[in-house]
C-alpha positions in Angstrom: 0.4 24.6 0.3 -0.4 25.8 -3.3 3.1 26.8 -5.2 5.4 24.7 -2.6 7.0 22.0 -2.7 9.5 19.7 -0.6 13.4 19.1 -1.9 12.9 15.6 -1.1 10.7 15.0 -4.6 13.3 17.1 -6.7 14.0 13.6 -8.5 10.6 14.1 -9.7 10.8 17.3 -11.7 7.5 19.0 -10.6 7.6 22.7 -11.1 5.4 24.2 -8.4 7.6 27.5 -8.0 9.2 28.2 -4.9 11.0 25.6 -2.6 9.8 24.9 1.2 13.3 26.0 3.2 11.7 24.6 6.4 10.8 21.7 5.0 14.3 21.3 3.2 15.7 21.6 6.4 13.9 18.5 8.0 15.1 15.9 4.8 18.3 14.8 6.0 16.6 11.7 6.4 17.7 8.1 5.1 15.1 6.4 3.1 15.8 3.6 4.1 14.5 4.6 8.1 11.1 3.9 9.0 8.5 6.2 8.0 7.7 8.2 11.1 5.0 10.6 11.8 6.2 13.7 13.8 5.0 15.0 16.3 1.9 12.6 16.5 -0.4 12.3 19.1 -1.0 8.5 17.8 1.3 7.0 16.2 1.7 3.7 14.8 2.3 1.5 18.3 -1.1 3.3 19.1 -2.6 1.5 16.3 -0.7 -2.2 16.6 -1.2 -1.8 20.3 -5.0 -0.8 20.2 -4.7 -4.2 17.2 -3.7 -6.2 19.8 -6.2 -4.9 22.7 -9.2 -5.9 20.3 -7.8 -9.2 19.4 -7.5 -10.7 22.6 -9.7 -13.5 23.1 -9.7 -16.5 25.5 -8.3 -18.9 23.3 -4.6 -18.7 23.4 -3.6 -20.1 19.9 -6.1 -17.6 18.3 -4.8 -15.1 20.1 -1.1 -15.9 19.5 -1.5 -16.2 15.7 -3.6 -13.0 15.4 -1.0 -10.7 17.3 1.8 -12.7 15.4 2.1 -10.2 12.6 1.2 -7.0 15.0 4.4 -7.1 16.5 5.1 -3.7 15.4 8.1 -4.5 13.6 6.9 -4.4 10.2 7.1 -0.9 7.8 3.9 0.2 9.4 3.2 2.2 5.5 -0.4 2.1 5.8 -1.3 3.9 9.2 1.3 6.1 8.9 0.7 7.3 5.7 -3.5 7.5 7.1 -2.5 8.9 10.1 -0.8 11.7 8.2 -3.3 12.7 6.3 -6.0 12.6 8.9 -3.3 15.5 10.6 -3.1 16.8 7.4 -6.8 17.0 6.1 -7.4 18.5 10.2 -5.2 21.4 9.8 -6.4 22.2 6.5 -10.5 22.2 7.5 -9.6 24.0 10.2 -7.8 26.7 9.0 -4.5 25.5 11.1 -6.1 25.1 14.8 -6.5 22.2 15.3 -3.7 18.9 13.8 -4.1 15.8 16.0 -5.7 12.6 14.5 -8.9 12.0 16.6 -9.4 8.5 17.9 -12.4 7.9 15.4 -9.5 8.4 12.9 -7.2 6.1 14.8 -9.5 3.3 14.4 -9.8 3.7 10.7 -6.0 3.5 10.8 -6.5 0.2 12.7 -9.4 -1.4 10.2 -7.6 -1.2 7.4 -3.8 -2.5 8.8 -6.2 -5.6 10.2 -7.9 -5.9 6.6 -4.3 -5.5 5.1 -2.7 -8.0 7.4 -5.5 -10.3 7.1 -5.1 -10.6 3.3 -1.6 -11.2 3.6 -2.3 -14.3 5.7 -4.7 -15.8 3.3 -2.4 -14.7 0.2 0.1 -16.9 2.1 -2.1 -19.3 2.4 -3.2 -19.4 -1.4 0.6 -19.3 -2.8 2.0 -21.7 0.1 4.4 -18.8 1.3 6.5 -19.9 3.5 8.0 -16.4 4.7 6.8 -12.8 5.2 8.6 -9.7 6.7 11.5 -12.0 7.2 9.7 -14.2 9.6 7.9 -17.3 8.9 4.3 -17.0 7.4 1.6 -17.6 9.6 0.8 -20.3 7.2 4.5 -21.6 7.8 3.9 -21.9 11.8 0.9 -22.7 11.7 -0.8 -24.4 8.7 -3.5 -24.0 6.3 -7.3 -24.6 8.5 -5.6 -22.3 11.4 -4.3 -20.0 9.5 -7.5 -19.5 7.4 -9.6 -18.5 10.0 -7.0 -16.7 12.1 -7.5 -14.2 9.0 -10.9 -14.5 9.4 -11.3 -13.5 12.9 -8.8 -10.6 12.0 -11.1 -9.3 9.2 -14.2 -9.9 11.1 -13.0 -8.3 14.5 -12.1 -5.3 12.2 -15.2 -5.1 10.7 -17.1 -5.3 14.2 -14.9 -2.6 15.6 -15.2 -0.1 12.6 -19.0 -0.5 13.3 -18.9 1.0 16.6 -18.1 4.2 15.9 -21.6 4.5 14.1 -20.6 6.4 11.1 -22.7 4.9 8.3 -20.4 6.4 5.2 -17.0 5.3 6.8 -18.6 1.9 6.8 -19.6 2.2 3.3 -15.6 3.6 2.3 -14.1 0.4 4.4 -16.0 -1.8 3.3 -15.6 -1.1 -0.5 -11.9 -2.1 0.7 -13.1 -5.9 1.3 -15.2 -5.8 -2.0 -12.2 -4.8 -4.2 -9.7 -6.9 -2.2 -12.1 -9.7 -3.4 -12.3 -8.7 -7.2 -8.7 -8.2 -7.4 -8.1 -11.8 -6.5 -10.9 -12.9 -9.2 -9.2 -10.8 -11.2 -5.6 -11.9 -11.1 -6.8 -15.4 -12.0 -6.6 -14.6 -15.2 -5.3 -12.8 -18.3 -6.5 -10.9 -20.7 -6.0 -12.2 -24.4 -5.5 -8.7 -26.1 -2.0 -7.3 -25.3 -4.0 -4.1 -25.4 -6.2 -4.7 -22.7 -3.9 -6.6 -20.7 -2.0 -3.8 -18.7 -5.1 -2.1 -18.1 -5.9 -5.6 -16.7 -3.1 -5.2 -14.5 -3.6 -1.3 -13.2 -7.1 -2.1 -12.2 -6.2 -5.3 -10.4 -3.7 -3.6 -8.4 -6.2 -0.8 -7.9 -8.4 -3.4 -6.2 -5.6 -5.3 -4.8 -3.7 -2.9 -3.4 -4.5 1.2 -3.9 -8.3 0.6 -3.1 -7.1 0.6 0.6 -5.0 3.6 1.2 -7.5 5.5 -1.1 -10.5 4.6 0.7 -8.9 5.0 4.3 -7.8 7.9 3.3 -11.0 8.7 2.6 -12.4 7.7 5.6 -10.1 9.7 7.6 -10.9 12.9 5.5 -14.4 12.6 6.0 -13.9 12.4 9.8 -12.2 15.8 9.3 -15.1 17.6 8.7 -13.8 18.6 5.6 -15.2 19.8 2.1 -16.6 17.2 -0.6 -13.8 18.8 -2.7 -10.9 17.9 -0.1 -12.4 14.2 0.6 -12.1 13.7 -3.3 -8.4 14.8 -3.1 -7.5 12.1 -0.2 -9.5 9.6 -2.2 -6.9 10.9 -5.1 -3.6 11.5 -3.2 -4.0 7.4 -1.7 -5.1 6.2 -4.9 -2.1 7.2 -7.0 -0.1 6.3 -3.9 -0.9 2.9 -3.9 -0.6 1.7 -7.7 3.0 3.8 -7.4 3.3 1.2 -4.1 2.6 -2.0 -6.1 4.3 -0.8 -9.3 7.5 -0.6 -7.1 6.6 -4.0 -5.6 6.4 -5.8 -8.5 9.3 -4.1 -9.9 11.5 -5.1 -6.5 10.3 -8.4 -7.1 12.9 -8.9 -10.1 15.5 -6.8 -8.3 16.0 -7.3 -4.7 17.3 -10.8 -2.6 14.6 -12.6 -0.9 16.8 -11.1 2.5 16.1 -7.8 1.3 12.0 -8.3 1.0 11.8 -10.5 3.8 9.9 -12.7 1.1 10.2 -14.9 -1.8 11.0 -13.1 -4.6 10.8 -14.1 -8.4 6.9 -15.5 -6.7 5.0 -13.6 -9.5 6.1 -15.3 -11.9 6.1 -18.7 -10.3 2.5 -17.8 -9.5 1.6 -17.5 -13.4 1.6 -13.5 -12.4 2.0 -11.2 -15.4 3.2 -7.7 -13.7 4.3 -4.6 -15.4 8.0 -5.1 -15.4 7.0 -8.4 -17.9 4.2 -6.6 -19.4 6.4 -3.5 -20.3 9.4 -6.4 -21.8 6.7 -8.2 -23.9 6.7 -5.3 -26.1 10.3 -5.6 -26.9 10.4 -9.2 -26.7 7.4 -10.3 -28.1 8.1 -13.7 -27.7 6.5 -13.2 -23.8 3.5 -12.9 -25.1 3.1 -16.3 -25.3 4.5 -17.1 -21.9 1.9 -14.4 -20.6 -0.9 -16.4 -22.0 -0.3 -19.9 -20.4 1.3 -18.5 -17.1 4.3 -19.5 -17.6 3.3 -22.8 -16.7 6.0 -24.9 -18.9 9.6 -26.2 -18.3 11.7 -23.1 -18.4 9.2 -20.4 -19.1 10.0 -18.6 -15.6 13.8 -18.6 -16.4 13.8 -17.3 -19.4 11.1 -14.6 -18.6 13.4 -13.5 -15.8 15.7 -13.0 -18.3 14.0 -11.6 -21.0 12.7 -8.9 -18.6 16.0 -8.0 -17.5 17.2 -7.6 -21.3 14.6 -5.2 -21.7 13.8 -1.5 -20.4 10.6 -3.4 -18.4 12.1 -2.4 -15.0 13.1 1.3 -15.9 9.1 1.9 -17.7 8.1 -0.1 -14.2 10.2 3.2 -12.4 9.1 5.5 -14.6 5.3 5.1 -14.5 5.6 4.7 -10.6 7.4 8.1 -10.6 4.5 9.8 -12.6 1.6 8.7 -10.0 4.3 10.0 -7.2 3.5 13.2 -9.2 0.1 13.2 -9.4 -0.3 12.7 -5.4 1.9 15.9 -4.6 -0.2 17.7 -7.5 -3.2 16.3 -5.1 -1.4 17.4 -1.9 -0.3 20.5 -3.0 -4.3 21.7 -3.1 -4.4 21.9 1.0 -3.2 24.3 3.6 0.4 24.0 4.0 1.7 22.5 7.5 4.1 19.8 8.6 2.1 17.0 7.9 0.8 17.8 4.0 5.0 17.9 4.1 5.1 14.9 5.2 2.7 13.1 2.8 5.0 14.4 -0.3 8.2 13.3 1.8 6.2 9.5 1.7 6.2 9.7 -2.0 9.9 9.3 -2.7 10.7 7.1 0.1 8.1 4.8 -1.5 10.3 5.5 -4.6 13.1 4.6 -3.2 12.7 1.8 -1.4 14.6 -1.4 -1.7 12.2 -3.6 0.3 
């Protein structure tokens, strides 16, 4: 795909020559939609049906509170976007024969939307959410002790299915999920001291949090492509940036959009003492945050007038920006592999992640 590239990242301003008419022609597309993987030979009900399938157990509350967020109604980013580059990294290693996602690559797909969903369960859990994906929270329906090890049984009935399909590296690339998932949260208990440190703080924390899965699924995916060293580094790459732009727009919807809109509390991060870039990038005008940054915004009125302050400043257009330059380093990534309808896709996911309002 070297020297193309899709008219859907035009916004972005990457000069890579000549423009992809056939893929042009697909982008009359809303981002707003669904992502969708076309033509797949799994898609994503594969994967929350298949969720499901391995969840099942003879105790009907487990089992209800499990599927509860596999309902398939959520924006099913993760195994699409793995999915997609398990077609993607196929085609390219072999030389355009051969596309489908095998079911080894399926599973990984599965693993890491239980590990994700399981997260989310304890998150609500830890910050007493009451809502996700516009529905009550587990945590909501159910409480705290159920709740708890309802996420447990989903990580651990991930963990035991991933092990079946006997592939000693894949384990070690999942599992390094779990290990940063759990230093992120060490991590955001604090905050660093030096305003120089401090959004470094924040990039590696939402590595761990949040990219760490995408890149390391992707990973997994690629290395069940039979692929090159070289082209495992560049799905490691492509779902690295991919992620941090994912949770830069996150935290920067979480000062713009209505809690209808994200289907979740917004304003949280900052309730939760949460320093993300949109305050980070408005302490620098407003120094006076700094402060605020330091003890959480823990007092009377620290919240309010850090909401504020961050909407005085440029903190959610620098939020934009830098999210737009990883989009551009995971088409530079993509644009390194044979070119077919799915590495077309995977650029078309970088501006709908842009653009999304939710």
């Amino acid at each position: 795909m070297s020297g193309a590239i899709c008219s859907s990242v035009g916004r972005l301003n990457v000069k890579w020559g000549r423009i992809c008419k056939r893929c042009t022609a697909k982008l009359t597309y809303s981002t707003q939609e669904r992502i969708e993987l076309h033509p797949p030979k799994y898609s994503t009900a594969d994967v929350f049906r298949n969720i499901q399938n391995v969840l099942n157990t003879d105790s009907a509350l487990l089992r209800d509170i499990s599927h509860y967020h596999f309902n398939g109604l959520g924006k099913a980013v993760r195994p699409t976007i793995i999915l997609t580059a398990a077609q993607a990294f196929n085609y390219d290693s072999s030389r355009g024969s051969r596309w489908t996602a095998t079911q080894e690559q399926l599973v990984v797909a599965m693993v890491a939307e239980m590990i994700h969903t399981a997260s989310l369960v304890h998150d609500d859990i830890i910050d007493e959410s009451l809502s996700r994906r516009g529905n009550p929270s587990a945590f909501a329906r159910w409480g705290q002790l159920q709740g708890t090890i309802t996420g447990d049984y989903i990580m651990s009935t991930a963990s035991l299915h991933l092990s079946r399909l006997r592939h000693n590296r894949v384990m070690q690339l999942m599992s390094q999920i779990l290990e940063d998932l759990v230093q992120g949260e060490f991590m955001q208990l604090g905050t660093k001291a030096n305003e120089d440190e401090r959004f470094n703080h924040y990039i590696e924390k939402s590595y761990r949090k949040t990219a760490s899965l995408l890149a390391n699924s992707c990973q997994a995916a690629t290395v069940l492509a039979n692929t090159t060293e070289d082209k495992i580094k560049l799905a490691y790459e492509y779902g690295k940036n991919l992620g941090i732009l994912f949770q830069l727009v996150d935290d920067a919807l979480d000062y713009e959009s209505t809690e209808q809109d994200m289907g979740k509390p917004t304003g949280a991060d900052l309730k939760l003492g949460l320093a993300t870039a949109p305050v980070l990038f408005a302490a620098h005008e407003f120094p006076r945050l700094n402060s605020l940054i330091l003890r959480r915004f823990s007092q009377d009125g620290d919240v309010e007038e850090a909401l504020h302050l961050v909407k005085q400043s440029c903190g959610l257009e620098q939020t934009r920006s830098l999210a737009s330059r990883y989009g551009k380093k995971a088409i530079r990534v993509i644009s390194d592999i044979r070119e077919s309808e799915h590495s077309h896709k995977l650029i078309e996911y970088v501006q709908q992640l842009l653009d999304r309002t939710k």
